[in-house]
LUMKOL-540205 format. One record per residue (C-alpha): residue in one letter; x, y negated, z negated. Coordinates in steps of 0.5 Angstrom, whole numbers, padded with zeros to 4 digits, always signed. Layout:
// LUMKOL-540205
aXYZ/...
// end
This chain:
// LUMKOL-540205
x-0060+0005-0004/x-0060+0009+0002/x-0059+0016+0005/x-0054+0013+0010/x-0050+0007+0013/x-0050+0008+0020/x-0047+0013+0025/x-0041+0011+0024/x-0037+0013+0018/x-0044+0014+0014/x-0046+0018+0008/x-0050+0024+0007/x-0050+0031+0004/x-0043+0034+0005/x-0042+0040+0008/x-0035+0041+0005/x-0032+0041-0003/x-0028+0034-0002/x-0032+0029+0003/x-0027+0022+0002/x-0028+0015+0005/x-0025+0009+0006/x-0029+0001+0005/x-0025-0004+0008/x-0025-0009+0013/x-0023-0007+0021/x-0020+0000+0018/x-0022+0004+0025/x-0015+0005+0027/x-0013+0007+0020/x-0007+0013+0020/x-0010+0015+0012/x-0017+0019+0015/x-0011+0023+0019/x-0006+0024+0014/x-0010+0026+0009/x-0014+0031+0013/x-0007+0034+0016/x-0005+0035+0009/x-0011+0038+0006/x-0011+0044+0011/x-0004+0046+0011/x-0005+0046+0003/x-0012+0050+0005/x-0017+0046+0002/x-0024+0044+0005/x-0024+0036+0007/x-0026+0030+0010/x-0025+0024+0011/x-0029+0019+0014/x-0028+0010+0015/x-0033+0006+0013/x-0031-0001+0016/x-0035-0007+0014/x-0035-0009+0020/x-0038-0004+0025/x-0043-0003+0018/x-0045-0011+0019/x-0044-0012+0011/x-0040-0017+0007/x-0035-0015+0002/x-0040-0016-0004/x-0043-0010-0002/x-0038-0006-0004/x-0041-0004-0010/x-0048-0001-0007/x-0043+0002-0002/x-0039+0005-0009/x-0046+0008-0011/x-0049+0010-0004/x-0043+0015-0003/x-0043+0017-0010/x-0050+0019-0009/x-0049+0022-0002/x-0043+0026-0006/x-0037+0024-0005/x-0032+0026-0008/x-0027+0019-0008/x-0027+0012-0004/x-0021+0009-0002/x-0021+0001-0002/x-0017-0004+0002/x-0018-0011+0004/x-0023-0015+0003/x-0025-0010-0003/x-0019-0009-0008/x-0019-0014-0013/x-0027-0014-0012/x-0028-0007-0015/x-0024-0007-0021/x-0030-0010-0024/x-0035-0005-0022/x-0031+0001-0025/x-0032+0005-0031/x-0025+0007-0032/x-0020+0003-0031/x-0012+0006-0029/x-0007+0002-0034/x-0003+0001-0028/x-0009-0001-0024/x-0012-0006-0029/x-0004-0009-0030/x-0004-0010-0022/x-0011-0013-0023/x-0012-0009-0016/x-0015-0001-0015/x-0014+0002-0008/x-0018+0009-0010/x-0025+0010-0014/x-0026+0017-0016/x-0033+0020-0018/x-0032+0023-0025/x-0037+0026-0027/x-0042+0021-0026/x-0038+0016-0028/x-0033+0011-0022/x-0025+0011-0025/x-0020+0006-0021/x-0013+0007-0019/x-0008+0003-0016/x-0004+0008-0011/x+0000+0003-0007/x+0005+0002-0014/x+0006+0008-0013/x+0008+0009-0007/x+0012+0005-0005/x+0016+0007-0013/x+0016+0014-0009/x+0019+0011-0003/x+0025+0007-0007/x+0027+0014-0011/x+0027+0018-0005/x+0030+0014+0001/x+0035+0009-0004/x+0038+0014-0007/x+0044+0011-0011/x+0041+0004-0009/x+0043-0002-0014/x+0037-0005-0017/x+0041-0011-0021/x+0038-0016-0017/x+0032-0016-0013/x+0029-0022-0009/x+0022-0021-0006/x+0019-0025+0000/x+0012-0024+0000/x+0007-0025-0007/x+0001-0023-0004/x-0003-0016-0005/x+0002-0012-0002/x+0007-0016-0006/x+0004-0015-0013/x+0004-0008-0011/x+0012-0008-0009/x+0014-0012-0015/x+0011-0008-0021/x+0014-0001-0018/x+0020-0005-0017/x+0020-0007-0024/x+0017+0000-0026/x+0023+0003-0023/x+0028-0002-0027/x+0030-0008-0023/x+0034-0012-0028/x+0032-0018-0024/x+0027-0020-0020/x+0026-0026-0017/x+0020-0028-0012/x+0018-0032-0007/x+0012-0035-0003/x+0011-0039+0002/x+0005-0041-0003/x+0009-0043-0009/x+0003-0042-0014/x+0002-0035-0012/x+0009-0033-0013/x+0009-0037-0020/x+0002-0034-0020/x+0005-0027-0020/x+0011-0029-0025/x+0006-0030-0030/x+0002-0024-0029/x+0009-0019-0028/x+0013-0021-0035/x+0007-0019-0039/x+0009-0011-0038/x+0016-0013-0037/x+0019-0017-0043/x+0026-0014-0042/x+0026-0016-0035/x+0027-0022-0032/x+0023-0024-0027/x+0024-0031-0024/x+0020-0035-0019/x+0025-0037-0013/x+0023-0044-0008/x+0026-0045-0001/x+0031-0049-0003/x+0035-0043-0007/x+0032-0038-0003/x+0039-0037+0001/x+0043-0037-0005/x+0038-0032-0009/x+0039-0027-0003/x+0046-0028-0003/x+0047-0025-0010/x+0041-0020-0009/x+0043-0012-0009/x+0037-0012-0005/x+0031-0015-0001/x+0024-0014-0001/x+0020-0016+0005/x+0013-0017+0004/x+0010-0021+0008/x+0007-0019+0016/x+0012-0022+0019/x+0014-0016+0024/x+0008-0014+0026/x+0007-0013+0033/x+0004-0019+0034/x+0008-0024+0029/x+0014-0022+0031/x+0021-0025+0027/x+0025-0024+0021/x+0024-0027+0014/x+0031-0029+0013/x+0038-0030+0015/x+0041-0024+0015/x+0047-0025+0015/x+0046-0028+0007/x+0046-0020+0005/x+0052-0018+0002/x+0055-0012+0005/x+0052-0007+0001/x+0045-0010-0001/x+0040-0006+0002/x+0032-0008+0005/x+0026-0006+0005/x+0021-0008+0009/x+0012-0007+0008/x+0010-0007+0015/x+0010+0000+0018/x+0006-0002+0025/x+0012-0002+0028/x+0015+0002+0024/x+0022+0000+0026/x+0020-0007+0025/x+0026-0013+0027/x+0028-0013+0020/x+0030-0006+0019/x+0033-0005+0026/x+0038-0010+0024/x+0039-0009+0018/x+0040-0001+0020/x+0045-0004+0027/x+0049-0008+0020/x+0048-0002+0017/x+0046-0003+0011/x+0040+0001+0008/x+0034+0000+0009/x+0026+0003+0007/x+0022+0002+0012/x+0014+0001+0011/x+0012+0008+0013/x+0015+0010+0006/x+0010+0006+0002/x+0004+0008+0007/x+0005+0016+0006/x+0007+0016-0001/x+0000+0012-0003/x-0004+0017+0001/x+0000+0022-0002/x-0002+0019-0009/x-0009+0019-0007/x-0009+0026-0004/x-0006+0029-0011/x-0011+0025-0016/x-0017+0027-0012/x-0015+0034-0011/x-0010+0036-0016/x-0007+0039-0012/x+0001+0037-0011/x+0002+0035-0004/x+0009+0035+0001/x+0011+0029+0002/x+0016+0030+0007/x+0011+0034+0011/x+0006+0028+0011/x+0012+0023+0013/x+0013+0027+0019/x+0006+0028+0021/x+0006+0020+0019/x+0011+0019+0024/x+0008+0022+0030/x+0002+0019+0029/x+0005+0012+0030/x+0010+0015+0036/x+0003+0016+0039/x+0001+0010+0039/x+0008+0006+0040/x+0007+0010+0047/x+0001+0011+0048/x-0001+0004+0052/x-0007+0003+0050/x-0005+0004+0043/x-0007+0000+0037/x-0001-0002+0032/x-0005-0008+0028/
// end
């Protein structure tokens, strides 16, 4: 173990009560270390935040449990973890949330008295996200395209939220049979099915609503998963990627109009978990989401801007 990892992002002794990182692969132009320090000061708490990227450390994924232990010795008060790291980590803490351990994922590490707890913060923003900005939404029938980290996520706050009928599909079969199986467990009273390209159309369709989770629609993969002119009138979309923020799916969705929950919801609402339980304090959401949104309209305009 060492006093410190590097110059950039490293831990030493900190200087305020809450000292907060984030371990992850090519983080450097995460919008979390921002959103959260923002939130801190206007509710008057004493906070930092800094990244610990994987990559400008020189050390592989493996090495997230000895980075856990470095910050925890250095005083840190809580870790947020993203890809490569999330499922890595479950297995290297103490106390495992139940929704983090149905989810088989944790996204934030809380030091508890000596003891490392893990939490799944991703579930419960984007659930945050469908109550606050579908309000009244039908969730009789919900298709989902995508069934990777962030797709495990959307699924279990969709079935948490009451979806009635969830059916899931992957341009990977197998992880979206892979996710079915891991799903019904908790949702016994649900139907949870999994959906090939061959009755995809017909799936959305029927659908009230569907869940895009995939990349697709970042800058730099541009395109839509599906034909919308499948979508009844009034079934609603949702959409993960929030670089941009108005992606493709969600510009034409909204120019059809129908109701649509872009990425950005499910970004602030995690962040907004994650500041809740390692402070205790409640956050204003709605404040974060504005402060959200001018970070990426700051970097929409700003030509040398990163939007990955």
């Amino acid at each position: 173990m060492t006093d410190r990892m590097s110059a950039e992002g490293s831990p030493e002794s900190p200087r305020r009560p809450y000292l907060v990182g984030l371990i992850g692969e090519g983080i450097t132009a995460s919008l979390t270390p921002p959103m959260h320090e923002a939130e801190a000061g206007a509710l008057g708490i004493d906070y930092e935040y800094r990244i610990l990227d994987l990559i400008a450390l020189g050390r592989p994924a493996t090495d997230v449990g000895d980075l856990l232990a470095e910050a925890q010795a250095a005083g840190f008060a809580a870790m947020n973890i993203t890809h490569p790291c999330k499922q890595l980590v479950v297995d290297l803490v103490d106390d495992l949330d139940a929704d983090a351990a149905h989810l088989q994922a944790v996204n934030l590490v809380v030091f508890d008295d000596g003891r490392l707890v893990g939490y799944n913060t991703d579930w419960m923003g984007y659930r945050d996200g469908l109550v606050d900005g579908l309000p009244g939404a039908s969730f009789d029938r919900v298709v989902q395209i995508g069934c990777g980290g962030a797709g495990a996520a959307t699924a279990y706050a969709l079935l948490s939220h009451g979806t009635a009928r969830l059916d899931l599909s992957d341009v990977d079969a197998g992880r979206a049979e892979d996710l079915v199986a891991r799903m019904r467990p908790h949702f016994p009273a649900q139907t949870i099915t999994a959906v090939g390209p061959d009755v995809l159309a017909e799936a959305i369709e029927r659908a009230s609503g569907v869940v895009h989770a995939t990349p697709l629609g970042m800058l730099h993969h541009p395109g839509v998963a599906f034909d919308l002119d499948l979508l009844r009138p009034d079934a609603w979309v949702s959409d993960v990627v929030y670089r941009p923020l108005e992606t493709e799916l969600i510009r034409r969705a909204r120019e059809r109009g129908h109701a649509a929950l872009d990425g950005g919801r499910m970004a602030v609402g995690q962040a907004c978990a994650s500041l809740r339980i390692i402070t205790g304090t409640v956050p204003d959401r709605e404040r974060m989401a504005r402060h959200f949104r001018a970070l990426i309209s700051a970097e929409e305009s700003s030509a040398g801007g990163s939007l990955r």
